[in-house]
C-alpha positions in Angstrom: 93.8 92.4 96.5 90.2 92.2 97.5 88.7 88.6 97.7 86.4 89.3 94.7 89.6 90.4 92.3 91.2 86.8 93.5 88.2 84.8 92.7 87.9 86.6 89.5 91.8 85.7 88.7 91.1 81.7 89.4 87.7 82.5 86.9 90.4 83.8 84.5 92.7 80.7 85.4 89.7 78.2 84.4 89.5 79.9 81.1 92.6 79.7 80.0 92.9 76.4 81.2 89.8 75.7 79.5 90.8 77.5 76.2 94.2 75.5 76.0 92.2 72.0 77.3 94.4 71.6 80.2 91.0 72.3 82.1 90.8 70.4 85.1 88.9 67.6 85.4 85.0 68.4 87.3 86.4 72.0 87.2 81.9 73.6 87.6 83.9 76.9 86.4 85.3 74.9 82.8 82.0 73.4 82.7 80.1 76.6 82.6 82.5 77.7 80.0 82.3 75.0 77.8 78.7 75.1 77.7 79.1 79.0 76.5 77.0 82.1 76.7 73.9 81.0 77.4 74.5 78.5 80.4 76.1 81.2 82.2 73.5 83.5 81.7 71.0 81.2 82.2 73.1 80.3 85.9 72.6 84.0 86.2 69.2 84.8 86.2 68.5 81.3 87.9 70.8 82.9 90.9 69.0 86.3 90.8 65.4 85.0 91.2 67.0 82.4 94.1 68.6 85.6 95.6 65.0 87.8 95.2 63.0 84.7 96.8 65.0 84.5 99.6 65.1 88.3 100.4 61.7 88.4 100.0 61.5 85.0 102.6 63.3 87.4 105.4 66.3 84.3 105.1 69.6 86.3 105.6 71.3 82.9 105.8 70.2 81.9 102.7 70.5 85.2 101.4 73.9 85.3 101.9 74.9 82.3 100.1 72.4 83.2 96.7 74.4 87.0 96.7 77.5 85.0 96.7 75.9 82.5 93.8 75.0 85.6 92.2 78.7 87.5 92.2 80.7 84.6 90.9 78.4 83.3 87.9 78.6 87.3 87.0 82.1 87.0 87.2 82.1 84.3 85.2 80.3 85.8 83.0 82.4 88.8 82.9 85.6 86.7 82.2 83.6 85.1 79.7 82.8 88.4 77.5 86.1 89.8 77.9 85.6 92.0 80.4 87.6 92.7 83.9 86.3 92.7 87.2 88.4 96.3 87.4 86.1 97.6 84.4 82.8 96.9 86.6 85.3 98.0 89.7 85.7 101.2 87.8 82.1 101.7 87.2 80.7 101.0 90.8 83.4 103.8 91.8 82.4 106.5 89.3 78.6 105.9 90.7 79.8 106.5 94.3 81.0 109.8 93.5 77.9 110.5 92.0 76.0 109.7 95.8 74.1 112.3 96.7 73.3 114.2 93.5 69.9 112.5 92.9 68.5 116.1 91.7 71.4 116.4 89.2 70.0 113.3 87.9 66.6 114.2 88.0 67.0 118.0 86.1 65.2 118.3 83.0 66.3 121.2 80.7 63.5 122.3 78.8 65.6 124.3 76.1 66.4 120.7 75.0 
């Protein structure tokens, strides 16, 4: 199990926990569920644009930690929809098989 599929199962361990209220108390993870769809997605693009500012201040250090901000409010967020890390797992593989056919992408039929 990769760390990102055991993070994602304690995400899916607040939830429940959070959906039967057995939710730990100061749990950040229940909170952000509790508040719903919007506060996570809010926490999302809030960790994308820290994520862009410190690529774009040359801070790896920093950098590092906003990538890792960014991954688990999206995991939330996935738990939150319904959908499994597996699913977006699943989809990053299919792409990688794709690597390298950029002018498959690219090819316009005219006929159509």
């Amino acid at each position: 199990m990769t760390v990102y599929e055991e993070i994602f199962e304690v995400i899916k361990q607040r939830k429940d926990a959070f959906e039967t209220g057995t939710a730990q108390e100061n749990s950040y993870t229940c909170y952000l569920f509790e508040k719903g769809v919007d506060k996570i997605c809010k926490k999302v693009g809030e960790e994308a644009t820290e994520t862009v500012i410190a690529a774009k201040n040359n801070d790896n250090d920093e950098l590092k930690n906003e990538i890792n901000d960014l991954l688990y409010h999206i995991m939330v967020l996935c738990a939150n929809q319904g959908l499994e890390w597996s699913e977006v797992e699943e989809v990053l593989s299919e792409r990688n098989e794709k690597i390298g056919n950029l002018k498959k992408f690219h090819t316009v039929d005219k006929n159509t």
